[in-house]
FIDO-187367 format. One record per residue (C-alpha): residue number from 0; x, y, z; residue in three letters; chain. Coordinates in steps of 0.05 Angstrom, whole numbers, plus 5000, padded with zeros to 4 digits. Example, Ala and Ser with C-alpha at 12.3 -4.5 7.8 and 13.67 -1.06 7.14 Angstrom:
BEGIN
miro:0&xx:5246&yy:4910&zz:5156&tike:ALA&balo:A
miro:1&xx:5273&yy:4979&zz:5143&tike:SER&balo:A
//
This chain:
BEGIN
miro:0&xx:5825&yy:4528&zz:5181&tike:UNK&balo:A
miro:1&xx:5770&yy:4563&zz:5143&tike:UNK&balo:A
miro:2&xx:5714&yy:4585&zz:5178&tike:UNK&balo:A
miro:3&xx:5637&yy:4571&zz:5172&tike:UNK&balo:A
miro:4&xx:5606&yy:4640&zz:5133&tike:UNK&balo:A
miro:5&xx:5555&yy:4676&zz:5187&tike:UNK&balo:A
miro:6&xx:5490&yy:4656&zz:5159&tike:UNK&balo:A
miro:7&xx:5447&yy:4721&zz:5149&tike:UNK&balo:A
miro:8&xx:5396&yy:4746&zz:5193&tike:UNK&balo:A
miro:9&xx:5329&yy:4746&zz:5168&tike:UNK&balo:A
miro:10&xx:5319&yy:4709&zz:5112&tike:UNK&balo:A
miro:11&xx:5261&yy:4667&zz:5139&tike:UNK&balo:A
miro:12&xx:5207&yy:4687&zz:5179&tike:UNK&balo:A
miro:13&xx:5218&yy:4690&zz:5253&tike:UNK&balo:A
miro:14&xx:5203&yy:4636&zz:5288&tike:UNK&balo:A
miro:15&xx:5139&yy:4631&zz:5328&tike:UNK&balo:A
miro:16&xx:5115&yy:4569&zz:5356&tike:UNK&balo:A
miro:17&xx:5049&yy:4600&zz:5354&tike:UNK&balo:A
miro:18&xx:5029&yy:4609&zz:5280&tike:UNK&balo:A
miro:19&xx:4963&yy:4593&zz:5277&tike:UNK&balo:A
miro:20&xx:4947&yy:4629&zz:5331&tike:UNK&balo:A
miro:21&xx:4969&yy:4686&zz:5296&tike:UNK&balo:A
miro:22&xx:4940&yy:4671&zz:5232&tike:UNK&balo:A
miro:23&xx:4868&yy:4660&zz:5263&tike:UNK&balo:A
miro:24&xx:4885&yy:4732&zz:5304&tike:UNK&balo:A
miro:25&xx:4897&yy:4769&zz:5240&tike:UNK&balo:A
miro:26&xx:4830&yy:4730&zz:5216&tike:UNK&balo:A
miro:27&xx:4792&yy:4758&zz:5276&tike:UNK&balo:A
miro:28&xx:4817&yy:4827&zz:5277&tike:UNK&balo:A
miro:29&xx:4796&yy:4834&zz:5202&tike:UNK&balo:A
miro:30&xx:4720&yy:4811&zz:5214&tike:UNK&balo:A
miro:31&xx:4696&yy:4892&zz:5216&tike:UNK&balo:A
miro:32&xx:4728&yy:4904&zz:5154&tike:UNK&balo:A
miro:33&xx:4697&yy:4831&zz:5128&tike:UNK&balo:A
miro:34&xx:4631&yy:4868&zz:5150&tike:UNK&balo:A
miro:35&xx:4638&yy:4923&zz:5106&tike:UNK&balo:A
miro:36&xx:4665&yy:4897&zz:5047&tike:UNK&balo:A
miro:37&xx:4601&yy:4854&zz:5033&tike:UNK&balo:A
miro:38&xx:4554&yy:4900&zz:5009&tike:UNK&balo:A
miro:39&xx:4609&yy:4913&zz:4961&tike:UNK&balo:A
miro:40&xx:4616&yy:4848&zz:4941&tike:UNK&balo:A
miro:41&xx:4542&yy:4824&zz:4932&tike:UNK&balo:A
miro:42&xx:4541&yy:4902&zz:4887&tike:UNK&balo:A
miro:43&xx:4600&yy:4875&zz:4840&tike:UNK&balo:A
miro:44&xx:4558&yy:4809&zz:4833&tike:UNK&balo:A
miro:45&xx:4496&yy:4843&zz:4805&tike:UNK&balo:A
miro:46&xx:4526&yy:4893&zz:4760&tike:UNK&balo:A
miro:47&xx:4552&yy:4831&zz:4721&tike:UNK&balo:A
miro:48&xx:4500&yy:4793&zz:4723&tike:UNK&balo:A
miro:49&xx:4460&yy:4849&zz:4702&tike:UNK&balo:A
miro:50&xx:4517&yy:4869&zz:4655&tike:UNK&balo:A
miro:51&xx:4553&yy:4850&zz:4589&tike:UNK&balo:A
miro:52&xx:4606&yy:4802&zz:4620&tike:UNK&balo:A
miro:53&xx:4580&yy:4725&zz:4629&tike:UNK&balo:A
miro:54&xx:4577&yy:4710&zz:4699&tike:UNK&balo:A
miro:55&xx:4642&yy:4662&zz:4706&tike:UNK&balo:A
miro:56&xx:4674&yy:4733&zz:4689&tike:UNK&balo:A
miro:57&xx:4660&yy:4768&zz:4747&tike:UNK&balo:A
miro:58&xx:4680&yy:4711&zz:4792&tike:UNK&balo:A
miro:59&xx:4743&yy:4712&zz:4750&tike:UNK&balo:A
miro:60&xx:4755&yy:4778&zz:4765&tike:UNK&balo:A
miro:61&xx:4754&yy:4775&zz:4835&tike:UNK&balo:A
miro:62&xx:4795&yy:4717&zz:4844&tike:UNK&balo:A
miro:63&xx:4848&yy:4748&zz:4795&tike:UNK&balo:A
miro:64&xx:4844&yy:4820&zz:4806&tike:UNK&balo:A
miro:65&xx:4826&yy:4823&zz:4888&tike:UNK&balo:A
miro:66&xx:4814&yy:4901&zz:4873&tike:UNK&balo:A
miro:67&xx:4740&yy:4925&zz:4893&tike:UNK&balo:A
miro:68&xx:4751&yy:5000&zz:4864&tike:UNK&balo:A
miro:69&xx:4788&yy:4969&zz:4808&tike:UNK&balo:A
miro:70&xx:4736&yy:4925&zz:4792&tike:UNK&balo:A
miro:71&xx:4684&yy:4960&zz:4792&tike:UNK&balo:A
miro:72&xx:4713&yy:5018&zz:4747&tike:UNK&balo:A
miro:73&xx:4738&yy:4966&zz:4701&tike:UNK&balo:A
miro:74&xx:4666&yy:4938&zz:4694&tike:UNK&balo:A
miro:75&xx:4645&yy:5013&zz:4681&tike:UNK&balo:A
miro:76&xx:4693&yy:5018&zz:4619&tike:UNK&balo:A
miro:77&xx:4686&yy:4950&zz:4590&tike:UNK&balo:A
miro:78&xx:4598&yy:4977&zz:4587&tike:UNK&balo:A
miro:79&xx:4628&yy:5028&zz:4551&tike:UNK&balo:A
miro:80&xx:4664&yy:4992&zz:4505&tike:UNK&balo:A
miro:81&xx:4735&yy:5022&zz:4533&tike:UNK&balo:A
miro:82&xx:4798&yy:5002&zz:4502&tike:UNK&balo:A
miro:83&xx:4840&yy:4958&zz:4545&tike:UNK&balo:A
miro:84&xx:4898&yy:4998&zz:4548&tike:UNK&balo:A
miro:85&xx:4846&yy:5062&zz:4582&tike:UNK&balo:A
miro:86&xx:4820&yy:4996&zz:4625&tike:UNK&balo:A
miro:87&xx:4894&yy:4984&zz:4649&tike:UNK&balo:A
miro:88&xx:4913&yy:5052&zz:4652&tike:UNK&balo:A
miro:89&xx:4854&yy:5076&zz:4690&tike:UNK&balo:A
miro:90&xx:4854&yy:5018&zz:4744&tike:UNK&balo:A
miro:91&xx:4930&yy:5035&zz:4745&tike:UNK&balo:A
miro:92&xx:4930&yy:5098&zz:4770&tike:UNK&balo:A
miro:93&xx:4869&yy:5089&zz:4817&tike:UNK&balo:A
miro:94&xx:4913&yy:5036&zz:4854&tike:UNK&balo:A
miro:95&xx:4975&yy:5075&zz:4856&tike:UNK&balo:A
miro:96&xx:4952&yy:5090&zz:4939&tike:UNK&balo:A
miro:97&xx:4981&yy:5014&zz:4946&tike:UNK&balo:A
miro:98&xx:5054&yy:5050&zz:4933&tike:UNK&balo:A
miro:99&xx:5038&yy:5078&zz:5000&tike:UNK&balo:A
miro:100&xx:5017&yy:5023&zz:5038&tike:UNK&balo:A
miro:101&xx:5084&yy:4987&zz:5018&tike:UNK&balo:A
miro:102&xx:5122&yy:5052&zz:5031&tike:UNK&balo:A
miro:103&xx:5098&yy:5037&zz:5099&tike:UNK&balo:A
miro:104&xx:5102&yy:4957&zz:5118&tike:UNK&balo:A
miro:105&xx:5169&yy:4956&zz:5078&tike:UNK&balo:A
miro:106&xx:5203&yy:4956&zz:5144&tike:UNK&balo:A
miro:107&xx:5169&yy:4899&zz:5176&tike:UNK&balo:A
miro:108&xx:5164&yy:4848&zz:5108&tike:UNK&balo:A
miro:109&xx:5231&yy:4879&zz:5067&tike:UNK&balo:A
miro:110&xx:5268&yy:4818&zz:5106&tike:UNK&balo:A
miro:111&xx:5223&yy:4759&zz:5092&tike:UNK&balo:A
miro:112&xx:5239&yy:4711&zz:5023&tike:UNK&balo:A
miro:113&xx:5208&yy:4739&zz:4961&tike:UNK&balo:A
miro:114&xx:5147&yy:4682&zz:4966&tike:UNK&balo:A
miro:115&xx:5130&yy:4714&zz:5021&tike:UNK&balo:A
miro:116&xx:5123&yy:4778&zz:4997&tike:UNK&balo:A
miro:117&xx:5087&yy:4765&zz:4935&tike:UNK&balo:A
miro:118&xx:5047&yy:4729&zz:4978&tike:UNK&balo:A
miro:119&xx:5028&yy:4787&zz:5022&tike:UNK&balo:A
miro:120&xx:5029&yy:4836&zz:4959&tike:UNK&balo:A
miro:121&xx:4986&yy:4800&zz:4926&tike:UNK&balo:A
miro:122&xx:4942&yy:4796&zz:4992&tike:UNK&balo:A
miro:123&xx:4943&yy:4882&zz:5009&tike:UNK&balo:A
miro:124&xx:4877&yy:4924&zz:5007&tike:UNK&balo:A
miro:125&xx:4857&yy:4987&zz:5035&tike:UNK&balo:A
miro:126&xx:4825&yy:4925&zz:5092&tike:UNK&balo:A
miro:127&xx:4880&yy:4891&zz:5106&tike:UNK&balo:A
miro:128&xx:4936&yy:4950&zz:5109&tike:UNK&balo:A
miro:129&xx:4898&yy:4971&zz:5155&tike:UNK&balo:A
miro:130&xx:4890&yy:4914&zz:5199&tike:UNK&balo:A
miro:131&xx:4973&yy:4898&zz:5185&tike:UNK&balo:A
miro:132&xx:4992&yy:4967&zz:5203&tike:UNK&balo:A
miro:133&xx:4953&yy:4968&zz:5270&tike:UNK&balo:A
miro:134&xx:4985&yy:4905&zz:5295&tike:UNK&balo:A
miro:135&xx:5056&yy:4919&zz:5265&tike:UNK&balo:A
miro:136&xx:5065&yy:4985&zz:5289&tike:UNK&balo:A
miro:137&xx:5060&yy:4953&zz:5357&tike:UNK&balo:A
miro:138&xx:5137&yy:4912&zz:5346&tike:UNK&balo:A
miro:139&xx:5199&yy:4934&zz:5318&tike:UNK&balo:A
miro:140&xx:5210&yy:4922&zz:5251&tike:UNK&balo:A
miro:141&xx:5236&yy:4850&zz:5253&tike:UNK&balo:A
miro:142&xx:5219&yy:4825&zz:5311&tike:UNK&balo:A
miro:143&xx:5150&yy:4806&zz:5286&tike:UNK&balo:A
miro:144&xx:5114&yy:4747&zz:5240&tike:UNK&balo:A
miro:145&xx:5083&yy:4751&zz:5174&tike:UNK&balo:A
miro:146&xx:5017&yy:4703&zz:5201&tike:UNK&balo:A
miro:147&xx:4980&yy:4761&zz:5231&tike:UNK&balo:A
miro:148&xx:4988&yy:4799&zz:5160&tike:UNK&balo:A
miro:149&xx:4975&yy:4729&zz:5124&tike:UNK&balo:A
miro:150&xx:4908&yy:4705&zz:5166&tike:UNK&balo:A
miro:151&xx:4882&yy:4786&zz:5151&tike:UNK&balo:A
miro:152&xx:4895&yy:4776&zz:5079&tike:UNK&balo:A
miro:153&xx:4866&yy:4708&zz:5065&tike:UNK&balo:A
miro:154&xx:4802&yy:4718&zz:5106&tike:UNK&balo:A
miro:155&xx:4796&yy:4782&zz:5071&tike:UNK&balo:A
miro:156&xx:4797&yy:4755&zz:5002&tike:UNK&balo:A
miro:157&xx:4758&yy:4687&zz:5025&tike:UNK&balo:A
miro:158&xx:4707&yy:4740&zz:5041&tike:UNK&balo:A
miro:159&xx:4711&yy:4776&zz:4978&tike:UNK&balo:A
miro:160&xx:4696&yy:4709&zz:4937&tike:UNK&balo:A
miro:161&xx:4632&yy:4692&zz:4980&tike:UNK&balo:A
miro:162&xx:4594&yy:4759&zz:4962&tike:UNK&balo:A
miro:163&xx:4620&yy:4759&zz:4897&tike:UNK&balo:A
miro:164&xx:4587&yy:4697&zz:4882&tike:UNK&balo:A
miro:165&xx:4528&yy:4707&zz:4929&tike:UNK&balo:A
miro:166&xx:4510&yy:4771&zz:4875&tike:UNK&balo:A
miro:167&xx:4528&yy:4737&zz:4813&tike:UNK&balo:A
miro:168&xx:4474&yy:4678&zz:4838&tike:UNK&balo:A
miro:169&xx:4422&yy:4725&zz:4872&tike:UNK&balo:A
miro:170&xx:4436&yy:4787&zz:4841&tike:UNK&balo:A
miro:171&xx:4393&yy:4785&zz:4782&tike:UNK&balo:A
miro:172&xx:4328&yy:4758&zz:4827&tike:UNK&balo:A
miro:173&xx:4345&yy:4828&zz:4853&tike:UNK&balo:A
miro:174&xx:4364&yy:4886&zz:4798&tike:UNK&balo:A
miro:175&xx:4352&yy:4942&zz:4840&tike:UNK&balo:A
miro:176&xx:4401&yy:4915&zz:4890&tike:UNK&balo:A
miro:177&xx:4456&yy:4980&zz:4882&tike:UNK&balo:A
miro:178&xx:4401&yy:5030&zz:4888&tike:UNK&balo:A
miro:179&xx:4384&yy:5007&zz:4959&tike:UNK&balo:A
miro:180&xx:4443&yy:5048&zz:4985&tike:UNK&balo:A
miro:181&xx:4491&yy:4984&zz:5004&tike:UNK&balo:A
miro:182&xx:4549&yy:5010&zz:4972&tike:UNK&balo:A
miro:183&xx:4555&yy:5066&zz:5035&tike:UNK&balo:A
miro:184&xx:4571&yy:5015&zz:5074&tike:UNK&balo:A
miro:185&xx:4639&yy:5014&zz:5042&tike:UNK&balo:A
miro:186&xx:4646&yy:5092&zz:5045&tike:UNK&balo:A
miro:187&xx:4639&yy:5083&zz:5124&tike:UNK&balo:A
miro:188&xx:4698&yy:5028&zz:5118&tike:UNK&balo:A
miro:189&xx:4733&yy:5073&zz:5076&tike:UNK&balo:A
miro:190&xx:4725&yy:5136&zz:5131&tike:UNK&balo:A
miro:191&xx:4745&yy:5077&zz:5190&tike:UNK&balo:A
miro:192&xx:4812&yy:5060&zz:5151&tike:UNK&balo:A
miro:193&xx:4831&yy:5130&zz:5134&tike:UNK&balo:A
miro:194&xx:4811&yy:5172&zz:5191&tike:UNK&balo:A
miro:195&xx:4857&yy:5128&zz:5247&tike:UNK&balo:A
miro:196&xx:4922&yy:5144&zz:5193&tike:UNK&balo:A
miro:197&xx:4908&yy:5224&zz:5196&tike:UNK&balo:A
miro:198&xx:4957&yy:5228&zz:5244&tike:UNK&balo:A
miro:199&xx:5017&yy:5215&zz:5195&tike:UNK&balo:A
miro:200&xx:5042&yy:5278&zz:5170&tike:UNK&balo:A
miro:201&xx:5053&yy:5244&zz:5098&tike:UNK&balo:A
miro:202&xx:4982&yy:5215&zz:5099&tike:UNK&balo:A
miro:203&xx:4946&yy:5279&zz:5129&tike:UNK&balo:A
miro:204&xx:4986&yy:5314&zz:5071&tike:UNK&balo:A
miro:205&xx:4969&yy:5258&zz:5011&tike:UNK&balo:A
miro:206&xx:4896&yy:5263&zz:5034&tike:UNK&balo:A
miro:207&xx:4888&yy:5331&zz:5037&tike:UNK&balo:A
miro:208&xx:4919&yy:5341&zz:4970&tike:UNK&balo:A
miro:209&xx:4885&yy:5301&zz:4930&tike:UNK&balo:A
miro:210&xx:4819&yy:5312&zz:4963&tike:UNK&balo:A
miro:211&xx:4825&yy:5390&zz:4947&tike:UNK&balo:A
miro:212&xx:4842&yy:5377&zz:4873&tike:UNK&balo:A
miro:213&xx:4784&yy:5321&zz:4870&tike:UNK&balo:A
miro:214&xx:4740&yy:5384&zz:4882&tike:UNK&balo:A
miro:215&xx:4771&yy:5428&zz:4840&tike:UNK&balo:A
miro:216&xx:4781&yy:5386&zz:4786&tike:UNK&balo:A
miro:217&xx:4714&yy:5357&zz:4777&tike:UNK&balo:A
miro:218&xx:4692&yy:5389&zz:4724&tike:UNK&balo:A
miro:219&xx:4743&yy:5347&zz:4677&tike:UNK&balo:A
miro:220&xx:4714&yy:5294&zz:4633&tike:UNK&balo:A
miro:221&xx:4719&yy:5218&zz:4636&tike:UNK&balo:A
miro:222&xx:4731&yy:5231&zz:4718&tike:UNK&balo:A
miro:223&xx:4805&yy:5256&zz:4689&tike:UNK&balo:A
miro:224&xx:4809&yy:5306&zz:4755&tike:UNK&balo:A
miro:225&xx:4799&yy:5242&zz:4796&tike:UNK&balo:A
miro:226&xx:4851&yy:5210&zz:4767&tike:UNK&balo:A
miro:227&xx:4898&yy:5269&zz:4770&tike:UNK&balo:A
miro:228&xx:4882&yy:5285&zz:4845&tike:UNK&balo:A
miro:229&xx:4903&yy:5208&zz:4854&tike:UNK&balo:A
miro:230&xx:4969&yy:5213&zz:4822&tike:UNK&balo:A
miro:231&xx:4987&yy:5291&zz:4852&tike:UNK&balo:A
miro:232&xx:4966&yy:5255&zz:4927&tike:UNK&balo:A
miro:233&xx:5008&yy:5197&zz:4919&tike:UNK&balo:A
miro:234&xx:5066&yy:5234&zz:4894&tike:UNK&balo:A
miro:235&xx:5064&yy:5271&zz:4953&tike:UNK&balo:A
miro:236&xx:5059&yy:5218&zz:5003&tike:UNK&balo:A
miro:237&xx:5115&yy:5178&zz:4972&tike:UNK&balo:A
miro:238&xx:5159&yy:5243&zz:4973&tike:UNK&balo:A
miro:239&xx:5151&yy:5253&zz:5052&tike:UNK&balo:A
miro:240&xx:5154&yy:5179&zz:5055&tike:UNK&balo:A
miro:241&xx:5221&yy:5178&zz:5046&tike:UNK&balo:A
miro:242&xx:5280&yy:5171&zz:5098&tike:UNK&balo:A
miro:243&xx:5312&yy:5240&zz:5114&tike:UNK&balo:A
miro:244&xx:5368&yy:5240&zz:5135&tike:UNK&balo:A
miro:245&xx:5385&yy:5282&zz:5213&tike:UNK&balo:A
miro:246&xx:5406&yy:5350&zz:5206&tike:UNK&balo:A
miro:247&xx:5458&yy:5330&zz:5248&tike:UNK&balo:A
miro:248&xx:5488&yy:5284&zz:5201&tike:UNK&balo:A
miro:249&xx:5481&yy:5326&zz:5150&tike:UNK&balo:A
miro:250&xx:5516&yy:5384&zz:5175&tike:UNK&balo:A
miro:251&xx:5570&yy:5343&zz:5200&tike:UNK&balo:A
miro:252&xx:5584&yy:5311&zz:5121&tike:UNK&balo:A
miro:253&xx:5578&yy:5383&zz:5100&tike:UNK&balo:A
miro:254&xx:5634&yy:5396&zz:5147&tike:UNK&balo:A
miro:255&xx:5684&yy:5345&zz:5134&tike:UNK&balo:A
miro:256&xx:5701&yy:5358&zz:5075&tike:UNK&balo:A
miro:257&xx:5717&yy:5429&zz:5089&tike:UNK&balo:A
miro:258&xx:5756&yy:5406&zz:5156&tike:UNK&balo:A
miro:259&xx:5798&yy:5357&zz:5114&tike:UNK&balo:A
miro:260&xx:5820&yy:5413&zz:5059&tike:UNK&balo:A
miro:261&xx:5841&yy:5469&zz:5118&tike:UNK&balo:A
miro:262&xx:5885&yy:5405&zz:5151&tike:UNK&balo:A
miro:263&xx:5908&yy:5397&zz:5082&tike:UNK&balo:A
miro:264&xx:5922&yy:5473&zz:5075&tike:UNK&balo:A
miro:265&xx:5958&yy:5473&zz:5143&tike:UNK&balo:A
miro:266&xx:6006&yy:5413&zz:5123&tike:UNK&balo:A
miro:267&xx:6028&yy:5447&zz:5068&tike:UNK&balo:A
miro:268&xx:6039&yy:5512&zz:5100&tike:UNK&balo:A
miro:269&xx:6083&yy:5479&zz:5147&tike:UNK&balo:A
miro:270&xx:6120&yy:5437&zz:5096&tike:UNK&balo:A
miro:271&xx:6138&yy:5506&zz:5069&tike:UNK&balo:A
miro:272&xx:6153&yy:5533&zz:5134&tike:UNK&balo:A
miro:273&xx:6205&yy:5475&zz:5140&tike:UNK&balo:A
miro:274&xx:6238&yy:5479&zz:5071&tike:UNK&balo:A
miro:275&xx:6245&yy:5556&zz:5088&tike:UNK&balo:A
miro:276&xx:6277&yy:5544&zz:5154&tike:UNK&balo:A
miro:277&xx:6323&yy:5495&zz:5121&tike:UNK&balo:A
miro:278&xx:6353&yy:5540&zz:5075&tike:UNK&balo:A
miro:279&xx:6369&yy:5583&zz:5121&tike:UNK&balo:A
//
């Protein structure tokens, strides 16, 4: 009688009869970060309205792009007249730090449908990896829901449309806006979500890195020593992000091999042994 197949584990989100509550959690925890980030948003508004692009643009951008630094460094180049492919490259390599960030939920998402991973993907800042990474690494991998991660990620880019649109309205009743000092608002959210991940050896090592070639680097035009530092510091925390295997383990498939060529070695030793004995 054939048998039913075993369906496979995780392919849906756990079960939790308590989504919302979740989803309105992750909401909550992400309100410091909502804080932060609006300075940053009402800033974005009033360089374009103050700027080349038509206002519908900006508001564009943010819905699409859901990248502050990105965003604004894209607005930089297209003043400049930039070519898109420096635009795309540029905001490329500045966002490479999200390799990271997946390097590290991958364990806790890696099971759930592909919707939902676009989903959160497509949700991920420096805000919200931050927020999902202090409530995940709390569970084991898999024992956990995606509506924590989910209510962090929608609030966060809900938030990001408000002051968007609140400086594209108000922003150009108010042109000296950016020179008020707002925008250090979002180095101080910047410092909150890096600091707390120091103690990672692959972070500590990534930030270190690029920070010391930022410095010595910064004498390259077009911010290329920036750029660099970016790419050098990722490299290095995706190469100590990666699964080592124990020494243990290693040594031990080292080993077998050798162990199965002297068994080898002795069974034909002895097969000689016998054929001698038998002619005599």
């Amino acid at each position: 009688m054939a048998t039913q197949p075993h369906s496979q584990p995780h392919l849906q989100p756990p079960p939790h009869p308590h989504r919302f509550k979740e989803l309105v959690a992750g909401a909550r925890d992400t309100v410091p970060m909502m804080i932060g980030a609006a300075p940053f948003g009402i800033i974005f508004g009033t360089l374009v309205a103050t700027g080349p692009l038509a206002l519908w643009h900006g508001q564009l951008m943010s819905l699409a792009v859901f990248a502050g630094s990105a965003q604004f460094i894209a607005l930089g180049l297209i003043a400049s007249n930039a070519s898109f492919a420096v635009i795309w490259a540029t905001t490329l390599i500045v966002n490479l730090r999200h390799v990271l960030y997946s390097a590290t939920l991958a364990p806790y998402v890696s099971h759930l449908p592909l919707r939902w991973r676009l989903a959160l993907g497509g949700l991920l800042t420096d805000e919200v990896f931050a927020v999902a990474w202090a409530y995940f690494r709390r569970h084991a991998p898999g024992d956990v829901s995606p509506w924590h991660f989910l209510g962090s990620g929608l609030s966060m880019y809900l938030n990001w449309q408000f002051w968007t649109a609140a400086g594209l309205l108000f922003g150009a009743a108010f042109p000296g806006l950016q020179s008020l000092g707002l925008d250090f608002a979002m180095v101080a959210t910047f410092i909150a979500i890096v600091v707390p991940q120091l103690v990672a050896l692959r972070y500590l090592a990534a930030a270190v890195t690029a920070g010391a070639l930022a410095f010595f680097w910064q004498a390259w035009p077009y911010k290329l020593g920036l750029l660099g530092a970016v790419l050098v510091g990722v490299a290095v925390g995706v190469v100590l992000s990666r699964p080592r295997k124990p020494r243990d383990a290693a040594d031990a498939d080292t080993q077998q091999p050798l162990r199965a060529h002297r068994q080898h070695d002795q069974r034909d030793q002895h097969d000689q042994h016998a054929i001698a004995g038998g002619r005599q």
